[in-house]
PDB file of N, H, CA, C and O in Angstrom:
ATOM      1  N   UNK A   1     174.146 104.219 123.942  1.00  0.00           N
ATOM      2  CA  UNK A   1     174.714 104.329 122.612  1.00  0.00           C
ATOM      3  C   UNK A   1     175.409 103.027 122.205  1.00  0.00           C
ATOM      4  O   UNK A   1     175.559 102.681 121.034  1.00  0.00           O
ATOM      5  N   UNK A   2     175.935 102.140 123.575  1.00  0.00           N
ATOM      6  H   UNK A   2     175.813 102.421 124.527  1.00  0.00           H
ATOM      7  CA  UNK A   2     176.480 101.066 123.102  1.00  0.00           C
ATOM      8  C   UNK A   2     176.134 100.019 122.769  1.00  0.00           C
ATOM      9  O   UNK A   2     176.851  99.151 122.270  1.00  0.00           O
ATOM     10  N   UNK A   3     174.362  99.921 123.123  1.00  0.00           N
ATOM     11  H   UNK A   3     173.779 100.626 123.528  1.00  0.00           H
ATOM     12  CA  UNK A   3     173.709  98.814 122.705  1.00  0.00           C
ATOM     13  C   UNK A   3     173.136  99.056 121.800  1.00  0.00           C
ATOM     14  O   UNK A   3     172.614  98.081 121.261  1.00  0.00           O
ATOM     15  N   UNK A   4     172.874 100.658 121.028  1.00  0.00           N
ATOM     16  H   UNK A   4     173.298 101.450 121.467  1.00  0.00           H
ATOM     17  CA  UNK A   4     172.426 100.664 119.255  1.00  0.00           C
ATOM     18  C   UNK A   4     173.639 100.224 118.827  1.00  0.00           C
ATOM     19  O   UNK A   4     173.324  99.034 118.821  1.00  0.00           O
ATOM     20  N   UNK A   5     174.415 100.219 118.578  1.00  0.00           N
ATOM     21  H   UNK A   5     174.671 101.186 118.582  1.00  0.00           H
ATOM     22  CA  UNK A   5     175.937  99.794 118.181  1.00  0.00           C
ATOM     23  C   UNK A   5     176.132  98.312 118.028  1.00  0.00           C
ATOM     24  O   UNK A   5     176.592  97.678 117.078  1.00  0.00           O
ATOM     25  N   UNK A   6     175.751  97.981 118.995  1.00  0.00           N
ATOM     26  H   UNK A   6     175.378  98.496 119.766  1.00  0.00           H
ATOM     27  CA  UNK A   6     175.568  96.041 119.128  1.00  0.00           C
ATOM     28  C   UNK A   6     174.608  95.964 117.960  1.00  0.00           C
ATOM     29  O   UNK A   6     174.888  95.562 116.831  1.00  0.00           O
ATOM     30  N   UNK A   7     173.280  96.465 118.446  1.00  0.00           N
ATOM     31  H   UNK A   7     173.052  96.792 119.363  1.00  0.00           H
ATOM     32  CA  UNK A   7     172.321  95.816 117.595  1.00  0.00           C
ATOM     33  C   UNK A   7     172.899  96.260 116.118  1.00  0.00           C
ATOM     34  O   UNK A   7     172.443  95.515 115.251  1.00  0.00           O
ATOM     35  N   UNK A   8     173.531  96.986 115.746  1.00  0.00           N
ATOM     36  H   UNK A   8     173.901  97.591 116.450  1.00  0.00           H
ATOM     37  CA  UNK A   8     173.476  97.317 114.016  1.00  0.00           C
ATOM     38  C   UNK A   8     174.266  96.298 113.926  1.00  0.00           C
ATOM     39  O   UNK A   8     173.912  95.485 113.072  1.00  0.00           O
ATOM     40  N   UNK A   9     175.513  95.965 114.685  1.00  0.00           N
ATOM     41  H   UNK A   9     175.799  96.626 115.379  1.00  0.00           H
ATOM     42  CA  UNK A   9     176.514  94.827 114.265  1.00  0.00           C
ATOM     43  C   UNK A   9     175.318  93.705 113.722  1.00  0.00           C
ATOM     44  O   UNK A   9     175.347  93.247 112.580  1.00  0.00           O
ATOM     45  N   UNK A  10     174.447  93.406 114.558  1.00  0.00           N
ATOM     46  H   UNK A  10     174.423  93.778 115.486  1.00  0.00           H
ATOM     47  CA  UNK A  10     173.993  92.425 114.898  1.00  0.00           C
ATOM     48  C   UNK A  10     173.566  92.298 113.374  1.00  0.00           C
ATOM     49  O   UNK A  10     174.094  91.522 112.578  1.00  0.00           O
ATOM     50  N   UNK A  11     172.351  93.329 113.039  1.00  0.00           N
ATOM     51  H   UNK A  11     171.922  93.959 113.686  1.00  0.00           H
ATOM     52  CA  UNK A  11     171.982  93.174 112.077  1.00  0.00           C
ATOM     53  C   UNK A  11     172.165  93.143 110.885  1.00  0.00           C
ATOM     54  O   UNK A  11     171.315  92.877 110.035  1.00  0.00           O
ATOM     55  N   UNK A  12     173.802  93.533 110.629  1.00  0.00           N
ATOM     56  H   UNK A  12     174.492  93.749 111.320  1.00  0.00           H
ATOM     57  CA  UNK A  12     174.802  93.653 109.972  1.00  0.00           C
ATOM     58  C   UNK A  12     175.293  92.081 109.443  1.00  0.00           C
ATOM     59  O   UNK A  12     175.435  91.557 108.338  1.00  0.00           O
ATOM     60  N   UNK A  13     175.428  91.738 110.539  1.00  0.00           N
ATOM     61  H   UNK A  13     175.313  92.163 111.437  1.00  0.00           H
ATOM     62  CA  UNK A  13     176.027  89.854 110.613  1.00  0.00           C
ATOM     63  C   UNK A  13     175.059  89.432 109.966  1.00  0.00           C
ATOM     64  O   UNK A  13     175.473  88.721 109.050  1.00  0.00           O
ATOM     65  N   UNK A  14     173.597  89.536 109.983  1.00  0.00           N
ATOM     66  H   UNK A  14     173.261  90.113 110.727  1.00  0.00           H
ATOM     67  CA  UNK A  14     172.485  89.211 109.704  1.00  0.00           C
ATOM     68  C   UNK A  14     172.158  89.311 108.079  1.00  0.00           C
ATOM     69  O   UNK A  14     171.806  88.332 107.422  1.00  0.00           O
ATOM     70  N   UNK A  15     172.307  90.482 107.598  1.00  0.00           N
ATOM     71  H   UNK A  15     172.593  91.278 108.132  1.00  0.00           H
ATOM     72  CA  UNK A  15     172.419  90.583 106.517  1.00  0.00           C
ATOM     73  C   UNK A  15     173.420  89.817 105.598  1.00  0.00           C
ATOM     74  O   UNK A  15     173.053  89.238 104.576  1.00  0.00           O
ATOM     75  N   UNK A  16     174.534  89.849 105.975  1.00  0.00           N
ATOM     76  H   UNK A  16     174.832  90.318 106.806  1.00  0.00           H
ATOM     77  CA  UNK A  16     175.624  89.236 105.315  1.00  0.00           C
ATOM     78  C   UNK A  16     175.745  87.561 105.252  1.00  0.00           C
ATOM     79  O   UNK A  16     176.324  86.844 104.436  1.00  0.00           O
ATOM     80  N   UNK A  17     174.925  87.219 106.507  1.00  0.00           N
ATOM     81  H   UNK A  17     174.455  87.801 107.170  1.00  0.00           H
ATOM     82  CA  UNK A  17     174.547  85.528 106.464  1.00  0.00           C
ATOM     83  C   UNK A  17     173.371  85.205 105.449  1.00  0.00           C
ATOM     84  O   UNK A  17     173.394  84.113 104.883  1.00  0.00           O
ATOM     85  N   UNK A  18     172.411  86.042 105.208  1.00  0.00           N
ATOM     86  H   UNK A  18     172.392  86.929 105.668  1.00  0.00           H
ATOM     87  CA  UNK A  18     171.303  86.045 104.372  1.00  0.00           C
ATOM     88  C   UNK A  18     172.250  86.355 102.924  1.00  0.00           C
ATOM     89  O   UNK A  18     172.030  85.633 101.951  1.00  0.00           O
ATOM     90  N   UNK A  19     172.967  87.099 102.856  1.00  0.00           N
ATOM     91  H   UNK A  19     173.146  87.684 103.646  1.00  0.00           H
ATOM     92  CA  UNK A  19     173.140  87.106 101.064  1.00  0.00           C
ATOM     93  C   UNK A  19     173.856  86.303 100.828  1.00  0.00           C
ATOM     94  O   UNK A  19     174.013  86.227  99.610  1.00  0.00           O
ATOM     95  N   UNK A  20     174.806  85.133 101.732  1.00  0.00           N
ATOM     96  H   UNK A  20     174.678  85.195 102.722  1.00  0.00           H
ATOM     97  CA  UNK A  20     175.528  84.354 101.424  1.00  0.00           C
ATOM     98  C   UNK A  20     174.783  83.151 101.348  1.00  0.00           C
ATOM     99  O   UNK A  20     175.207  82.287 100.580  1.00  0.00           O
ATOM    100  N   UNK A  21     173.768  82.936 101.990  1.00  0.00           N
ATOM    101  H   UNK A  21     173.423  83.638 102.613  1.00  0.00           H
ATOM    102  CA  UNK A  21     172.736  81.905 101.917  1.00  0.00           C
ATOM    103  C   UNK A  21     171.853  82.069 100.580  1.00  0.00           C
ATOM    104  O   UNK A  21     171.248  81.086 100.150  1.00  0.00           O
ATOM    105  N   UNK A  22     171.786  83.210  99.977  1.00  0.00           N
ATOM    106  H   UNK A  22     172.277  84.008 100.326  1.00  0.00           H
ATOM    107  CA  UNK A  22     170.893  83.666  98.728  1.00  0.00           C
ATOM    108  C   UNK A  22     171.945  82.970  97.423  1.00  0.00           C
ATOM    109  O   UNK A  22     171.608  82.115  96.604  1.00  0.00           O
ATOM    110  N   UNK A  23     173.217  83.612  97.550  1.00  0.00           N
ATOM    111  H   UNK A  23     173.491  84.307  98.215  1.00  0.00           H
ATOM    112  CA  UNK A  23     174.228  83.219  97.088  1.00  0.00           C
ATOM    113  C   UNK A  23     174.770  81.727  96.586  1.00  0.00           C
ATOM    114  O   UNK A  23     175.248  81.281  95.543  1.00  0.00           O
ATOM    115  N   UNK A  24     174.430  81.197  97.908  1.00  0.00           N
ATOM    116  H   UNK A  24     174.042  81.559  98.755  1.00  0.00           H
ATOM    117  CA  UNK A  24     174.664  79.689  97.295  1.00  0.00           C
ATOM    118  C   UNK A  24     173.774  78.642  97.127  1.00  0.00           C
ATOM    119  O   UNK A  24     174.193  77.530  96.805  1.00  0.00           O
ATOM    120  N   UNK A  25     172.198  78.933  97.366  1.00  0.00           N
ATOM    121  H   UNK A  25     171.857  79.836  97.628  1.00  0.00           H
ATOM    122  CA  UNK A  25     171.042  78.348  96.706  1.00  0.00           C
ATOM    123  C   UNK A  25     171.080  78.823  95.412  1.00  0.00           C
ATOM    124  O   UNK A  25     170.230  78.265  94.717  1.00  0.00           O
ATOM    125  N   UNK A  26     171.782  79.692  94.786  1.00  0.00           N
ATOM    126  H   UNK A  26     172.472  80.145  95.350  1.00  0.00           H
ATOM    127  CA  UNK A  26     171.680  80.350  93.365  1.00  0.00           C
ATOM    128  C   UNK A  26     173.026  79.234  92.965  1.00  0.00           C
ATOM    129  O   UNK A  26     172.928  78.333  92.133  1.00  0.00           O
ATOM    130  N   UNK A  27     174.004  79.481  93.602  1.00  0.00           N
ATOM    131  H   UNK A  27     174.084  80.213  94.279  1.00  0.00           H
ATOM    132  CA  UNK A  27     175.097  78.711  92.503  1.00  0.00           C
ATOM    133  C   UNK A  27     174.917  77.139  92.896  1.00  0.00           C
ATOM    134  O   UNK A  27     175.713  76.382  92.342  1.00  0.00           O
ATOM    135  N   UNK A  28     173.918  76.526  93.831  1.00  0.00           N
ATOM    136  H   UNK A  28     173.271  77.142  94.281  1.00  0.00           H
ATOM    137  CA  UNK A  28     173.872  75.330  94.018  1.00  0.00           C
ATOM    138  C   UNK A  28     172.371  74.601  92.927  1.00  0.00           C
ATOM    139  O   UNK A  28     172.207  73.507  92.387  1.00  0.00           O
ATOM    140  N   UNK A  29     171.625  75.710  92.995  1.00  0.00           N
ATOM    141  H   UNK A  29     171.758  76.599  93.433  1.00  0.00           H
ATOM    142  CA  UNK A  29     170.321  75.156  91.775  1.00  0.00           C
ATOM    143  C   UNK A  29     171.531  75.549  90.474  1.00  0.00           C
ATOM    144  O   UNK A  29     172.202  74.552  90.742  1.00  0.00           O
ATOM    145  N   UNK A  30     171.964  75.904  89.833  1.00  0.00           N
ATOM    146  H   UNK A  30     171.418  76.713  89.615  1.00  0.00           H
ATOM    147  CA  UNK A  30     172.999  76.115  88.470  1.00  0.00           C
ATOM    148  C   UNK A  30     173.567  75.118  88.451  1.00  0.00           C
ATOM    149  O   UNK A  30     173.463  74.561  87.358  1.00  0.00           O
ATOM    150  N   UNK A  31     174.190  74.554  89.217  1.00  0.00           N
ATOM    151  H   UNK A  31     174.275  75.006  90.105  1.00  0.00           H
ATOM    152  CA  UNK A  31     174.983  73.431  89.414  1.00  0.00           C
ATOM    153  C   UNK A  31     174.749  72.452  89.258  1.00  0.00           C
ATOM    154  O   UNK A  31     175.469  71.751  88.547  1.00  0.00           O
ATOM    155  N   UNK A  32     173.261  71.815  90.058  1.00  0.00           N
ATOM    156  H   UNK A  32     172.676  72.384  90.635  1.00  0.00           H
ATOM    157  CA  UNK A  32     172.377  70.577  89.595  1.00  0.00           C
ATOM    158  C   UNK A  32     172.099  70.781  88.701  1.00  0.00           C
ATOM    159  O   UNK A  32     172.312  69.935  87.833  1.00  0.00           O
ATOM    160  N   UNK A  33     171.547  71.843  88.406  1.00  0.00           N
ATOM    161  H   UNK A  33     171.373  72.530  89.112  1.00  0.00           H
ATOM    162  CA  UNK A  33     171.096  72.043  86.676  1.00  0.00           C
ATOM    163  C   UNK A  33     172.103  71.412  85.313  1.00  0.00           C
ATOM    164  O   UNK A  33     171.909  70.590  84.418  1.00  0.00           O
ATOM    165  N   UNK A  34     173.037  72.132  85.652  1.00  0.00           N
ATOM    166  H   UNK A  34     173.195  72.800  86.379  1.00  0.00           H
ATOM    167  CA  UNK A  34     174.708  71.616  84.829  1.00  0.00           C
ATOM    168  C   UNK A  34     174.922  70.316  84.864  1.00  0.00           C
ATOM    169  O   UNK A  34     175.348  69.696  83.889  1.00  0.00           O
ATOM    170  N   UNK A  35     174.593  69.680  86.211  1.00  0.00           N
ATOM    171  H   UNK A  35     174.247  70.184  87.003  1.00  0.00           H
ATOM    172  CA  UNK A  35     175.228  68.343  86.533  1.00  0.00           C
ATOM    173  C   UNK A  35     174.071  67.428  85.948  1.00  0.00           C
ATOM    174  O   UNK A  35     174.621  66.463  85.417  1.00  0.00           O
ATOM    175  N   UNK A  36     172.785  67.344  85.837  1.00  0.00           N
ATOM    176  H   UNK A  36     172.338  68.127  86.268  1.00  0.00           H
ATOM    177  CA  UNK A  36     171.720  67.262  85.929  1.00  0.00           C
ATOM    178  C   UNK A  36     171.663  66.576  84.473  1.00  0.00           C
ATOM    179  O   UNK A  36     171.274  65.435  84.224  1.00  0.00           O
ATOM    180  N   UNK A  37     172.157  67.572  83.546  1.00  0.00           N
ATOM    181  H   UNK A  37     172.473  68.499  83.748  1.00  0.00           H
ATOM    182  CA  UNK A  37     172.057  67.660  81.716  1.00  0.00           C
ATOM    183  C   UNK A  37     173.155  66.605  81.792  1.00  0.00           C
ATOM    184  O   UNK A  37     172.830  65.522  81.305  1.00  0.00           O
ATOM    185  N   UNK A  38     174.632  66.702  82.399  1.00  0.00           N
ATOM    186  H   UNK A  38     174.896  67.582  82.794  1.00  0.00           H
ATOM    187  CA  UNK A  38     175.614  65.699  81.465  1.00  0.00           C
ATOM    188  C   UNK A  38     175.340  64.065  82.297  1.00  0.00           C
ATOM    189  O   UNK A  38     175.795  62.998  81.884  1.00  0.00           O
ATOM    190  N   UNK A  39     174.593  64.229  83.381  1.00  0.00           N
ATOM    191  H   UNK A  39     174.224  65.096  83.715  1.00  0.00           H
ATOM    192  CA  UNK A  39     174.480  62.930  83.958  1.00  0.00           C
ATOM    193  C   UNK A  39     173.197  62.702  82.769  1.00  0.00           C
ATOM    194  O   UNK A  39     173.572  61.687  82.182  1.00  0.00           O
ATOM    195  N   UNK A  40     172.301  63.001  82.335  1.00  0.00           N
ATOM    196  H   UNK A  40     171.997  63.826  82.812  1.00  0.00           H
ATOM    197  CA  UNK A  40     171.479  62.759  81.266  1.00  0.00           C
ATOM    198  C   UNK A  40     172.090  62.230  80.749  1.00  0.00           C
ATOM    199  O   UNK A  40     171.947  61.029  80.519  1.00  0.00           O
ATOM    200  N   UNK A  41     172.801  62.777  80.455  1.00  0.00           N
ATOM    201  H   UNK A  41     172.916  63.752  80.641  1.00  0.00           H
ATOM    202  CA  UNK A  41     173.603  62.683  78.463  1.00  0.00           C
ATOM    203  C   UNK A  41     174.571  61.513  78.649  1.00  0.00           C
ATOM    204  O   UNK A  41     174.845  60.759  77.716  1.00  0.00           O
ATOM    205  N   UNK A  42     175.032  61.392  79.760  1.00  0.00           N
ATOM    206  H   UNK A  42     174.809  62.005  80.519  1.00  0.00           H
ATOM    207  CA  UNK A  42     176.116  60.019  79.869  1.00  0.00           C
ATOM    208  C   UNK A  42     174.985  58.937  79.765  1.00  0.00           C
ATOM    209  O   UNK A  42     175.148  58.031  78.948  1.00  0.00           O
ATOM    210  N   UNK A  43     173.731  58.968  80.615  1.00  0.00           N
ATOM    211  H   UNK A  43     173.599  59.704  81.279  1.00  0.00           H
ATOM    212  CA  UNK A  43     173.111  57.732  81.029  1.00  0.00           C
ATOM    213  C   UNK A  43     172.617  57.660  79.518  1.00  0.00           C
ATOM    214  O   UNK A  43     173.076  56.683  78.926  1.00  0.00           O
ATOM    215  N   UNK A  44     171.800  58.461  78.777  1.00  0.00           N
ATOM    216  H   UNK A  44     171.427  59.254  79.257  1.00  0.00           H
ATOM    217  CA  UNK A  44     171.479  57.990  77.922  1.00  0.00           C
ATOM    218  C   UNK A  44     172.394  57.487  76.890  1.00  0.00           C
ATOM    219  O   UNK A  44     172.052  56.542  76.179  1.00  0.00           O
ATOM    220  N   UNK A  45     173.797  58.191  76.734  1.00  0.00           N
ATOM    221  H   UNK A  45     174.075  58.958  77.311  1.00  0.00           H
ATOM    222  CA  UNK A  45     174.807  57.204  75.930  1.00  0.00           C
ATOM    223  C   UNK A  45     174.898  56.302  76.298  1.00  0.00           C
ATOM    224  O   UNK A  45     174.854  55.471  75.390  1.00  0.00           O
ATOM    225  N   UNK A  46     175.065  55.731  77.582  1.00  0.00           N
ATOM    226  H   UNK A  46     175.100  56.406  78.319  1.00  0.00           H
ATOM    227  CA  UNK A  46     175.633  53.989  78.067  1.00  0.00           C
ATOM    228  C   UNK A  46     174.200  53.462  77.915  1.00  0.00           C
ATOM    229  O   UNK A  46     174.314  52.274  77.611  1.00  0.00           O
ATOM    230  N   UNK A  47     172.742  53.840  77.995  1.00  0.00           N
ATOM    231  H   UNK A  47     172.650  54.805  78.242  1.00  0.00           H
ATOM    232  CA  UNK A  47     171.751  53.440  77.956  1.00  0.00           C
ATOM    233  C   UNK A  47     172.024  52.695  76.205  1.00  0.00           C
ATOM    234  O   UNK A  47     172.238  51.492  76.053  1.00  0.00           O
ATOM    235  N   UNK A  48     171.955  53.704  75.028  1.00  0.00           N
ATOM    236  H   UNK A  48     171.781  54.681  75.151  1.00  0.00           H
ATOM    237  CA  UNK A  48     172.013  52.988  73.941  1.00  0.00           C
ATOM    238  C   UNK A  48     173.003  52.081  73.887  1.00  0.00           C
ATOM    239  O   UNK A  48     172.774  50.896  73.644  1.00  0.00           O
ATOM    240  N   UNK A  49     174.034  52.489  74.079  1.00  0.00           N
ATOM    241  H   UNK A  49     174.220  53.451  74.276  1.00  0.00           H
ATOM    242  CA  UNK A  49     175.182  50.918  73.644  1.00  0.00           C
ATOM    243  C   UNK A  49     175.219  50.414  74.680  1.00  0.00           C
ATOM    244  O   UNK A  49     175.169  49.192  74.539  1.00  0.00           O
ATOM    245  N   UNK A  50     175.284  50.718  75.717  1.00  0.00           N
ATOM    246  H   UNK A  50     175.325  51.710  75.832  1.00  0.00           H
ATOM    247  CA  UNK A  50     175.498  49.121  76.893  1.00  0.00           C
ATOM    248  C   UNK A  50     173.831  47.946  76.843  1.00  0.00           C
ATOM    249  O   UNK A  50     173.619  46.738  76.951  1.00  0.00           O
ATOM    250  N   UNK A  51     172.933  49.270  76.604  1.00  0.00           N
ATOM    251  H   UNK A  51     173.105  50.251  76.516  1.00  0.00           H
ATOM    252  CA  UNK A  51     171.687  48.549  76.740  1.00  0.00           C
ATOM    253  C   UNK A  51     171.414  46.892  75.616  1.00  0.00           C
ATOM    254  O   UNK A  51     171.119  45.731  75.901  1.00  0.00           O
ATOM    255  N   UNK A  52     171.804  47.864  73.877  1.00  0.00           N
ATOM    256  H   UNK A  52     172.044  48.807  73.646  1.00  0.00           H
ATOM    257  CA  UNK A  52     171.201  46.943  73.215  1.00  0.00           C
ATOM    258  C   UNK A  52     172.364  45.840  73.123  1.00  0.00           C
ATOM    259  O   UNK A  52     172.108  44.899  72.372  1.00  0.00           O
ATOM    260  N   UNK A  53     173.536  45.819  73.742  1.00  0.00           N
ATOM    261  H   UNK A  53     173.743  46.584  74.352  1.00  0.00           H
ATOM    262  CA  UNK A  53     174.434  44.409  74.170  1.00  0.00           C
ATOM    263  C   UNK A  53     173.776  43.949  75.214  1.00  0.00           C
ATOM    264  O   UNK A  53     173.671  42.740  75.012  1.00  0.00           O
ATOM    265  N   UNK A  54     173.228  44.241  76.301  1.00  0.00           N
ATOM    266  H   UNK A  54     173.313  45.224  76.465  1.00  0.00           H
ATOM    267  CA  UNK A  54     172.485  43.273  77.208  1.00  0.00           C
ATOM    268  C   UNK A  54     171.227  42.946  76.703  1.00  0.00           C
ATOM    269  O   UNK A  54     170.753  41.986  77.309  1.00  0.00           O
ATOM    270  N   UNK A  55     170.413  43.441  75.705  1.00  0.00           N
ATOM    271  H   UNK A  55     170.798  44.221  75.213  1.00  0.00           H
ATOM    272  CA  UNK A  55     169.319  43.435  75.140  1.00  0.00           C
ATOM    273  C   UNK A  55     169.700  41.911  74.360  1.00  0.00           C
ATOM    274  O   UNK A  55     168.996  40.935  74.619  1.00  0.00           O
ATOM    275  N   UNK A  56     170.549  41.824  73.653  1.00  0.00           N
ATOM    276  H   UNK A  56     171.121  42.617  73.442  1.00  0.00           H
ATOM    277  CA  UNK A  56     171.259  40.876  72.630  1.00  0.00           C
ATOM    278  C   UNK A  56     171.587  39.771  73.353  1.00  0.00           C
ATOM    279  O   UNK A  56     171.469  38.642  72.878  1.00  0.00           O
ATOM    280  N   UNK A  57     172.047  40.011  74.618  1.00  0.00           N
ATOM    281  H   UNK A  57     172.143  40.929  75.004  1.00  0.00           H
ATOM    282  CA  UNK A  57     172.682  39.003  75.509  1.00  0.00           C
ATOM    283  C   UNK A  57     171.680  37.999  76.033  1.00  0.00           C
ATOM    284  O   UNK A  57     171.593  36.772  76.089  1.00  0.00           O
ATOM    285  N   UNK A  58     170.795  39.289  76.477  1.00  0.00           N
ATOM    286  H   UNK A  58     170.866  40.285  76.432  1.00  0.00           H
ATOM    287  CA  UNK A  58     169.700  37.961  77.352  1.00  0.00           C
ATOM    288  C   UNK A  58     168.615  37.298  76.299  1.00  0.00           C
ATOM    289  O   UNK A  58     168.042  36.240  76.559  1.00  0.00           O
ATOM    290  N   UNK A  59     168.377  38.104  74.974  1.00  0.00           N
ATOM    291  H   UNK A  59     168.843  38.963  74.763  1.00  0.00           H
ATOM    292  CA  UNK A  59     167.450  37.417  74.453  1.00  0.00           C
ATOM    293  C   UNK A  59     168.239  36.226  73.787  1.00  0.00           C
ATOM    294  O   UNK A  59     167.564  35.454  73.106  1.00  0.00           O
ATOM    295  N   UNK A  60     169.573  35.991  73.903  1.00  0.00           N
ATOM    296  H   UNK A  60     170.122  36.618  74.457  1.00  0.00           H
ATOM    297  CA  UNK A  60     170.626  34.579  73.352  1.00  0.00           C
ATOM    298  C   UNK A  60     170.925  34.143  73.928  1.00  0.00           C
ATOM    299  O   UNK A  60     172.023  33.610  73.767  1.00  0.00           O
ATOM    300  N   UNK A  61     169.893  33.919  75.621  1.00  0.00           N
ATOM    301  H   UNK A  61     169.001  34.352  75.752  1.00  0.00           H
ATOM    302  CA  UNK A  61     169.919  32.970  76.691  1.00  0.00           C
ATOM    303  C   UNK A  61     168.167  32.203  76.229  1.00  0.00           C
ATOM    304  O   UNK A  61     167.092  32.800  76.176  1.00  0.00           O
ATOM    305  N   UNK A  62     168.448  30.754  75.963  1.00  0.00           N
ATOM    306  H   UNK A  62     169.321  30.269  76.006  1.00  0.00           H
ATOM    307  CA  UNK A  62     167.074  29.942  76.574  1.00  0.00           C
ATOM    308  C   UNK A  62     166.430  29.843  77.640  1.00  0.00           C
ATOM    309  O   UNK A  62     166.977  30.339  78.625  1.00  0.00           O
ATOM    310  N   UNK A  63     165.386  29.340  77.791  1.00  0.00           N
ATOM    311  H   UNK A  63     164.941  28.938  76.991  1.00  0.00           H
ATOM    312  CA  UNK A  63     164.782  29.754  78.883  1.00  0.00           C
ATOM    313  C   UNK A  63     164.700  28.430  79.288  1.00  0.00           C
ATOM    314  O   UNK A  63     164.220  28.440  80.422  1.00  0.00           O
ATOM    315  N   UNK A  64     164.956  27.155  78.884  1.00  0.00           N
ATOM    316  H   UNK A  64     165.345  27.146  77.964  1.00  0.00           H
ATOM    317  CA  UNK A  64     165.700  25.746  79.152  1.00  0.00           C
ATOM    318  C   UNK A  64     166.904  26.047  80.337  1.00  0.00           C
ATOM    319  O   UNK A  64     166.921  25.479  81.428  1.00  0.00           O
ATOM    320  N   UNK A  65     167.845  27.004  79.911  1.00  0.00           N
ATOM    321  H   UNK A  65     167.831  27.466  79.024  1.00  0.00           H
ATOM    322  CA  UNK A  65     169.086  27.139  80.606  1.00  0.00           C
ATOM    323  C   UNK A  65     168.599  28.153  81.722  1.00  0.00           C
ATOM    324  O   UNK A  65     169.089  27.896  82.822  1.00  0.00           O
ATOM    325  N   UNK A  66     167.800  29.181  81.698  1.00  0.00           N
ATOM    326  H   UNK A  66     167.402  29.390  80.804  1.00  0.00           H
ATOM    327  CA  UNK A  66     167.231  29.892  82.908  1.00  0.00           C
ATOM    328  C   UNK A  66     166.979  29.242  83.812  1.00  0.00           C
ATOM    329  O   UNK A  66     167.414  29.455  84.944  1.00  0.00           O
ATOM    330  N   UNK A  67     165.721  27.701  83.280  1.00  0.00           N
ATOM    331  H   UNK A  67     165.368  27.529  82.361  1.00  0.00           H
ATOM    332  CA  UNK A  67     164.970  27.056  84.420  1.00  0.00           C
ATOM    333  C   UNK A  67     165.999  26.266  85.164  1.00  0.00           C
ATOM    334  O   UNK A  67     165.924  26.121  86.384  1.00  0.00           O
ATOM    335  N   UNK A  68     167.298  25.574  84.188  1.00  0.00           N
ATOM    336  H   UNK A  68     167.360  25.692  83.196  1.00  0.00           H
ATOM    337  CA  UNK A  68     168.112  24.902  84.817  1.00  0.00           C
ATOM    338  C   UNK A  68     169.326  25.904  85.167  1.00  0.00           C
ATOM    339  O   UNK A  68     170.415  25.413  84.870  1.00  0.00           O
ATOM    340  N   UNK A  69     169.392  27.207  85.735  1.00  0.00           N
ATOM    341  H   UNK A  69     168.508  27.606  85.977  1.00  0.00           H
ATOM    342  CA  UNK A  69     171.019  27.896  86.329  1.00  0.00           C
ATOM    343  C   UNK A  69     171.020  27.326  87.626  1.00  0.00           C
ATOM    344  O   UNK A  69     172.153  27.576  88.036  1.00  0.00           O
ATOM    345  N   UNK A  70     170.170  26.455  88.875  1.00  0.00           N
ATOM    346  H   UNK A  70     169.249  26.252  88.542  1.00  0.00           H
ATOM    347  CA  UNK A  70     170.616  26.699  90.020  1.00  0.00           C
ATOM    348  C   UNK A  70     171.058  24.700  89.972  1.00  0.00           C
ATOM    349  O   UNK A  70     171.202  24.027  90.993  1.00  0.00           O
ATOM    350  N   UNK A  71     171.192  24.124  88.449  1.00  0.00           N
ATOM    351  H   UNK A  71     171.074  24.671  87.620  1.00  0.00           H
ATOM    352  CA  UNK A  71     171.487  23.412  88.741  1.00  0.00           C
ATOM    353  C   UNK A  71     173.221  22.559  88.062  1.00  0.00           C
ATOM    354  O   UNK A  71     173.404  21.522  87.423  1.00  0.00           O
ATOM    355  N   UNK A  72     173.892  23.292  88.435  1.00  0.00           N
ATOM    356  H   UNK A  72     173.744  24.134  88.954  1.00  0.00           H
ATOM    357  CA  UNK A  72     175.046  22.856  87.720  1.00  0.00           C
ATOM    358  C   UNK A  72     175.836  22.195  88.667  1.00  0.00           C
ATOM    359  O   UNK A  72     176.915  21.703  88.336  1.00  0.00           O
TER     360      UNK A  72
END
């Protein structure tokens, strides 16, 4: 009687490690998902304004001063 007793524990523990593992592949895909959209949304904000200032920057470098940077 004392080793059906073990085994239900057993399978008991078993169960409860499985729904906690179900549990947090569910709130860990939600999460990337969430995180996923505002890391979008930042990159593409710093994408438009940081971009078209470096866009501006390098095309108001010559390419005279490119060939000559390693010589100052």
């Amino acid at each position: 009687m004392k080793a059906l007793r073990k085994g239900q524990t057993m399978v008991e523990y078993i169960i409860i490690v499985c729904l906690i593992a179900v549990s947090l592949i569910a709130v860990f895909t939600y999460l990337s998902r969430a995180i996923g959209k505002k890391t979008a949304g930042a990159t593409g904000a710093l994408s438009a304004e940081e971009g078209d200032k470096a866009k501006a920057a390098a095309e108001s470098i010559s390419e005279d001063s490119l060939k000559n940077l390693g010589e100052d």
